[in-house]
N, C-alpha and C positions, 0 to 999 in steps of 0.2 A: 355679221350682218346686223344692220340696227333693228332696233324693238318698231315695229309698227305699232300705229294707231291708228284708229279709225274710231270718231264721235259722232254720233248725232247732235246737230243743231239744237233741235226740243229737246230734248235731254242737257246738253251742257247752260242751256240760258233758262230752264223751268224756275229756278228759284225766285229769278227778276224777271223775265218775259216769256209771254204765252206768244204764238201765234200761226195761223193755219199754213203759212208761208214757210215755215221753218222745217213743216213735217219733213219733207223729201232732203234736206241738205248732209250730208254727211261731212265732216270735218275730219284731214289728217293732218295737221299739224297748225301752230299758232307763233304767230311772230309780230314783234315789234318794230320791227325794220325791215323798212320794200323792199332791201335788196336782198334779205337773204328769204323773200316769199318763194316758194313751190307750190307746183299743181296741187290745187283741193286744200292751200292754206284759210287759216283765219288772220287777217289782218289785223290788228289794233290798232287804230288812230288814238291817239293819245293828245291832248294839249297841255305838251311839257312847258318847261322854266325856259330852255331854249329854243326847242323844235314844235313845231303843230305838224303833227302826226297826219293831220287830215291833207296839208299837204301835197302827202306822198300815195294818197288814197290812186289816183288815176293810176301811177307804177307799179301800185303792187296787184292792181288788178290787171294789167299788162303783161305782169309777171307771175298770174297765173291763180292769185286768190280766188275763191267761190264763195265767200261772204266777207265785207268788213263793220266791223264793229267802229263804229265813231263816237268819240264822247263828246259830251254837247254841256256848255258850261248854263245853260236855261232848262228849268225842270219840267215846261212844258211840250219841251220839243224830246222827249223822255219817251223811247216808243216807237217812234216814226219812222218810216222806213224808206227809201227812195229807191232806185236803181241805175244804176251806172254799165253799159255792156252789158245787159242781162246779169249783173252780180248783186246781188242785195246787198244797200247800204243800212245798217239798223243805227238809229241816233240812241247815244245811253249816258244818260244824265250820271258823272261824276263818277265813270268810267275806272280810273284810276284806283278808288275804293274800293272796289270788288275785283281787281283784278290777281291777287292772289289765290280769291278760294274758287276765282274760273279757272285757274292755273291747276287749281289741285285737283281741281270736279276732271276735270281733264286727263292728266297724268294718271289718276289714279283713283278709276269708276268703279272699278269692282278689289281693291283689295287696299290696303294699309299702307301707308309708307314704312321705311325699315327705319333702325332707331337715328336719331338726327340729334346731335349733340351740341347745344348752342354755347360757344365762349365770347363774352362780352368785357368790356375793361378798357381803359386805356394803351396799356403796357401785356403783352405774356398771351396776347389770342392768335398769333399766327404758332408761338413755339408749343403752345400748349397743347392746341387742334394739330401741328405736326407729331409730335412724341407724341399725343394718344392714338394718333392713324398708326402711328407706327407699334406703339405695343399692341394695341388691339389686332394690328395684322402678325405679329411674332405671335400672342396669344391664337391664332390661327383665325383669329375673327375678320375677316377680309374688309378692310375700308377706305373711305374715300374722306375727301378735306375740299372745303369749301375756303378760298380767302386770299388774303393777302399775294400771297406768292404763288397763286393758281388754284386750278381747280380740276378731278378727276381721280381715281383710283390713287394709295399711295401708292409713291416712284412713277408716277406717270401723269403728271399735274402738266393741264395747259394753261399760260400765264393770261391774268384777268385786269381788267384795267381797274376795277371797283373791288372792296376791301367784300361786300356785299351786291351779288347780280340783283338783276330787274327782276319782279316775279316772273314770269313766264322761262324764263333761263334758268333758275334755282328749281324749278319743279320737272321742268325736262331732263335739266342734269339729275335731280335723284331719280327719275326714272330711269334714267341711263343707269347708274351705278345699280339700282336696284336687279336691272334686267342684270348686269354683269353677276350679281352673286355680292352684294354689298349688303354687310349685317350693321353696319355704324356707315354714319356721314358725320363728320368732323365739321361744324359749319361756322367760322367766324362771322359775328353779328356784329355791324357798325351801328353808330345812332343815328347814323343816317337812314339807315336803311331798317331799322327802328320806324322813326319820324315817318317815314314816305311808305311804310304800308308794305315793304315788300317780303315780307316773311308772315304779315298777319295769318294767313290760314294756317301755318306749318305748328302741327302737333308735335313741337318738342320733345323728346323725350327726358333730356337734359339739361339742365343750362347752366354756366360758371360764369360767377363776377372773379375777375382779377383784381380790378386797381383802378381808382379815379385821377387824373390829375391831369393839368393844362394841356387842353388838345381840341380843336376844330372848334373855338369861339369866334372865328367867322363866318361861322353859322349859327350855333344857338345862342350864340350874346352873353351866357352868361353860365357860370358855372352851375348852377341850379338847375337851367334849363337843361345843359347836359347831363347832369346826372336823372333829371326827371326822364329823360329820353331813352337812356340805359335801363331803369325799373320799368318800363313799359312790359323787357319780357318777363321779369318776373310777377309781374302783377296783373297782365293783361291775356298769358297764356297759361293751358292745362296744361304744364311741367310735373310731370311725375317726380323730380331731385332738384330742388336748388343746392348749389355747392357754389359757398361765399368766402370770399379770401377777409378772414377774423381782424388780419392786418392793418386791413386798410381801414378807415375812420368812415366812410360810408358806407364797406363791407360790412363795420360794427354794427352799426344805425340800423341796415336793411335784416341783420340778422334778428334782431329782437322786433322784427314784426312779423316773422317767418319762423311758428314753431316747428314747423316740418323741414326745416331746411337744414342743410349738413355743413359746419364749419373746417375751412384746414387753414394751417397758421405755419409760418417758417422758422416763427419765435418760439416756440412752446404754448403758447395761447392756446387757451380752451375755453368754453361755457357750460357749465353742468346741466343746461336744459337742451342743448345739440349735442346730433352727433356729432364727432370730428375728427380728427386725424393733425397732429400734433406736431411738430420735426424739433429734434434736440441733437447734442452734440456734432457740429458740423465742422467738418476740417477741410481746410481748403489746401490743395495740394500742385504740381506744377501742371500737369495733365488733367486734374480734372478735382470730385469731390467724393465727402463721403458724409454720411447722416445718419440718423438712427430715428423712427416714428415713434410713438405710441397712439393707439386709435380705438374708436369702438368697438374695430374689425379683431385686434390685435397689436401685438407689436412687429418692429422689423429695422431691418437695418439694410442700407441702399450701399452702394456706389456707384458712380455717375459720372463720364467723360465731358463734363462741362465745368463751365467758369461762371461765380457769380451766386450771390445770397437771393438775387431776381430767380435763378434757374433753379433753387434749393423752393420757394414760392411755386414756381411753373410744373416742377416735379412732385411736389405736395401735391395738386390740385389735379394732376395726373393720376398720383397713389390715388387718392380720397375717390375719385370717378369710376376706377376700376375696382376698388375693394367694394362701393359701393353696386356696381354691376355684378357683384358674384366671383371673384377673381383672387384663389389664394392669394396671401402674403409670400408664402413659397415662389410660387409663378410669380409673382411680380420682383422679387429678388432676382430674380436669372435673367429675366429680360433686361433691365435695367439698363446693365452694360453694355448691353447689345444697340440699343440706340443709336441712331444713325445723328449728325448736329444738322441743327435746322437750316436752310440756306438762307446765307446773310442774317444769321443771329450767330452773333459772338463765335464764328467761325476761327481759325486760327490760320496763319500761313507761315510757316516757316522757314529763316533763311539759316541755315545751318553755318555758313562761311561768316555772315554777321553775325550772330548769335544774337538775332534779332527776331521777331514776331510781331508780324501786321494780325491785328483784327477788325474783320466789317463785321459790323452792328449797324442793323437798319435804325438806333435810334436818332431820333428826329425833336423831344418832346425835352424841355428841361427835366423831366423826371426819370426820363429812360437813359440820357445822357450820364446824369449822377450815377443811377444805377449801375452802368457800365464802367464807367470809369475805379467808383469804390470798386465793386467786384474785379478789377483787373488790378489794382494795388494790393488786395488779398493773397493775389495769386503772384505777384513782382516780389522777390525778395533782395536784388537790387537791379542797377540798370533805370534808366529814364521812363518815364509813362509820359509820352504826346498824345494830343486829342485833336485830330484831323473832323472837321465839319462846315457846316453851311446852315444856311434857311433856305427854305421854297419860296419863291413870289408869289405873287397874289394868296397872300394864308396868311394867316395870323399875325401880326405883326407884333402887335405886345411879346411876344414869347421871345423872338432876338434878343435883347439884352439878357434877358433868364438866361437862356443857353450861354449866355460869354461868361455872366459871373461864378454858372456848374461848373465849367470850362478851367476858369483860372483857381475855383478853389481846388480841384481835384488830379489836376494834370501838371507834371512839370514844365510842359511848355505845348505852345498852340498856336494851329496853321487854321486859318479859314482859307475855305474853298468855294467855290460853286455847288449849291444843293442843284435843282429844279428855278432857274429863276424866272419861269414865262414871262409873264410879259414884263414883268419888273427890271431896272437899270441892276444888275449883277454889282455895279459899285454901291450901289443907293443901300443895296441888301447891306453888302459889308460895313458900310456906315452906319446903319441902324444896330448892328451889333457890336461893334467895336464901342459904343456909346455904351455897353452893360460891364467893358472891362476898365480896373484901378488904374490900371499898366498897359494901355492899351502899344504903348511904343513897344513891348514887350511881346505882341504876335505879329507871327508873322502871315502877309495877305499873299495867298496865289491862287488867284482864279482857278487855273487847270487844274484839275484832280490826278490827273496823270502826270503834269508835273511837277506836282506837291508831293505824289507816293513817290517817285524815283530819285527824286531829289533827299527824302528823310532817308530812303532804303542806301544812297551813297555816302551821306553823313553820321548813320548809324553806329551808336557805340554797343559794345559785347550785353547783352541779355535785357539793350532796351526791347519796349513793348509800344506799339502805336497803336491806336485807335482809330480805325479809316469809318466816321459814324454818319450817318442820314440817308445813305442809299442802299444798304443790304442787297438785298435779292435784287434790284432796279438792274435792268442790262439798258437803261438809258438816261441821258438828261433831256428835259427841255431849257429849251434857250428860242426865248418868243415865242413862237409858234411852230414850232420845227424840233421835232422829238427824232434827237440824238443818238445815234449807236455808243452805250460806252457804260461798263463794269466796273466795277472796284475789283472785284472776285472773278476776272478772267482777263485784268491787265494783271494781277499781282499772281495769279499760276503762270502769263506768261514768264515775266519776270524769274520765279521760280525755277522755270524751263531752262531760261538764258542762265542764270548760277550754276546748273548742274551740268549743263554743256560745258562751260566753264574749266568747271572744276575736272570734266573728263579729259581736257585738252593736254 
């Protein structure tokens, strides 16, 4: 049965508005969209980048609101109040501001949120928020993950369209988790949602940089501005732990202005003024890896059912978070291998009759690309490595040619495919990229992603390795306007299926 609530009006708006009108209103629930209003909701009129909120004020009071809240982009119209159906319309100047710590005043009046664990970076915040839901839950600490590839208790995640929700959605869902019995929330942070305020109230508990590099410069412009967007939460929240990846060249930078902050490195990297937690001798093996730490905590030695020098990074920062929560190095050894692989991160599928192996990797970014591809020539000791990808429309465009020439230094041979290409001409994409490769006569172009996999899986020679990279977790494409049913990772178990029928015949 869900958690009830029930608010008072004067009470959740005291901080910014008094008024005698409010006495009697009691509040159970608050929504951003008319359609999913209920009896005794609070509405939010918002005046977004596409939608005005206000709008949709007549529906959601049709559908049941007993107060809406409207933002009003004139400071003196700040206050005012009108009436619609007997429902009070209140006008609130720049609405959008405050709408996080209404969020919180709300969800959570009379007690604390549970710990909420911020991961930020370019590259490693969906794998990272996954493996720490999931040790913390073997640890027997029960948690939840906020991101990329959904949201809700782990093993039991409903798939989200944003990397980071709307405030109102981020503070009802920890209240949800909370009511369940949730000691951690795992919550990837975008700079988007940085930028737009929707995490501002949320007292951190934790927060981890992974990694900067070329990613949503069609929106901040400029590399700077992205990275300025990212240190918002470390410099603009009361974070009890920053943990900064040493690695990376703005991880450095941001550490040496942070002497409370905790460094982990995949190189051996240290600073004698942080803590940190170190990784040395790493063997990379057919199935998986192994490492060995040294830290402030201790030392220790891992092994790990993953591929990749990025996962040896992602599991660092994993260690360092937990030894720094109070978490033997003993207990972190035994869990380790227990780990489940994250969906659509460097997943494996094997065909046993080709002695061949597809991997989806959601990377998307020339950096996550390289990433993956070195990490899987680590782990190839021979046999072909392909790199299966695309671009998105409407994003970034500068970054197509990057991804062709990661592509052609790192892969024996390369298929473009269809990413996401909204509204954008799907040839136009491929064109913009094929412009970043030497040899461009030298890849091959097939739109369909289905019939690019079936096609390499019957050409397959013994102990190649493919690459199927930019959709990961995705169960769709767009093409225009019109979002597509269609998986990497549930045509290639079919596929799977069909070989071992096969083989039983």
């Amino acid at each position: 049965m869900p958690n009830k609530i029930t608010h008072p009006l004067k009470a959740l708006l005291s901080p910014w508005l008094t008024s005698t009108e409010f006495s009697s209103a009691l509040i159970s629930g608050m929504t951003l969209d008319s359609r999913h209003v209920k009896k005794g909701d609070l509405f939010v009129a918002l005046q977004g980048a596409l939608l005005d909120g206000r709008l949709f004020i007549e529906k959601a009071i049709t559908a049941g609101a007993c107060v809406v809240l409207s933002e009003t982009k004139q400071a003196d119209k700040h206050a005012l109040i009108s009436h619609q159906n007997d429902v009070m319309i209140i006008h609130f100047y720049q609405l959008s501001k405050i709408l996080s710590e209404l969020a919180y005043r709300f969800y959570f009046p009379e007690q604390d949120c549970h710990k909420v664990i911020a991961i930020t970076g370019t590259n490693g915040k969906t794998t990272i928020a996954s493996l720490l839901a999931n040790s913390l839950t073997l640890l027997n600490q029960k948690s939840a993950q906020m991101g990329t590839i959904g949201n809700g208790l782990f093993g039991e995640l409903s798939s989200s369209l944003n990397t980071t929700l709307d405030a109102l959605s981020i503070f009802a869902c920890l209240n949800d988790y909370q009511w369940q019995g949730a000691k951690y929330t795992l919550m990837e942070v975008s700079s988007h949602g940085l930028i737009q305020g929707r995490v501002s109230a949320l007292p951190f508990h934790s927060a981890i940089f992974t990694n900067l590099s070329r990613d949503h410069l069609d929106y901040h412009g400029t590399m700077q501005a992205y990275a300025d967007a990212k240190k918002i939460l470390f410099d603009e929240f009361p974070i009890e732990q920053r943990i900064i990846n040493l690695d990376d060249k703005i991880g450095a930078t941001w550490l040496a202005e942070y002497s409370d902050a905790i460094s982990y490195s995949a190189k051996g990297n240290k600073t004698p003024s942080h803590r940190y937690l170190a990784v040395s001798d790493v063997h990379y093996q057919a199935k998986g890896l192994t490492f060995e730490f040294n830290s402030s905590w201790g030392d220790g030695k891992i092994s790990a059912p993953f591929y990749g020098d990025f996962n040896v990074a992602n599991l660092a920062a994993v260690i360092t978070q937990l030894l720094v929560d109070g978490f033997y190095i003993t207990e972190i050894e035994k869990i380790i291998p227990l780990l489940d692989p994250v969906a659509g991160r460097m997943e494996q599928y094997n065909f046993s009759a080709k002695k061949t192996t597809f991997v989806v990797d959601y990377a998307h970014t020339p950096d996550a690309l390289e990433k993956a591809l070195v990490a899987l020539k680590k782990h190839t000791k021979s046999g072909r490595l392909t790199c299966v990808f695309g671009c998105g429309g409407d994003r970034d465009k500068g970054k197509r040619p990057e991804m062709a020439k990661v592509a052609e230094a790192f892969a024996d041979r390369v298929i473009l495919v269809d990413d996401n290409p909204r509204t954008e001409s799907a040839s136009q994409i491929m064109n913009d990229i094929l412009l970043g490769f030497k040899q461009p006569e030298l890849v091959d172009c097939i739109h369909d992603r289905k019939e690019a996999i079936v096609k390499l899986l019957k050409q397959s020679q013994d102990n190649d390795l493919i690459l199927v990279a930019g959709k990961g977790h995705e169960d769709y494409q767009i093409m225009g306007n019109l979002r597509i049913d269609y998986s990497d990772r549930v045509l290639l178990v079919s596929l799977q299926l069909l070989e071992n029928q096969k083989a039983n015949l």
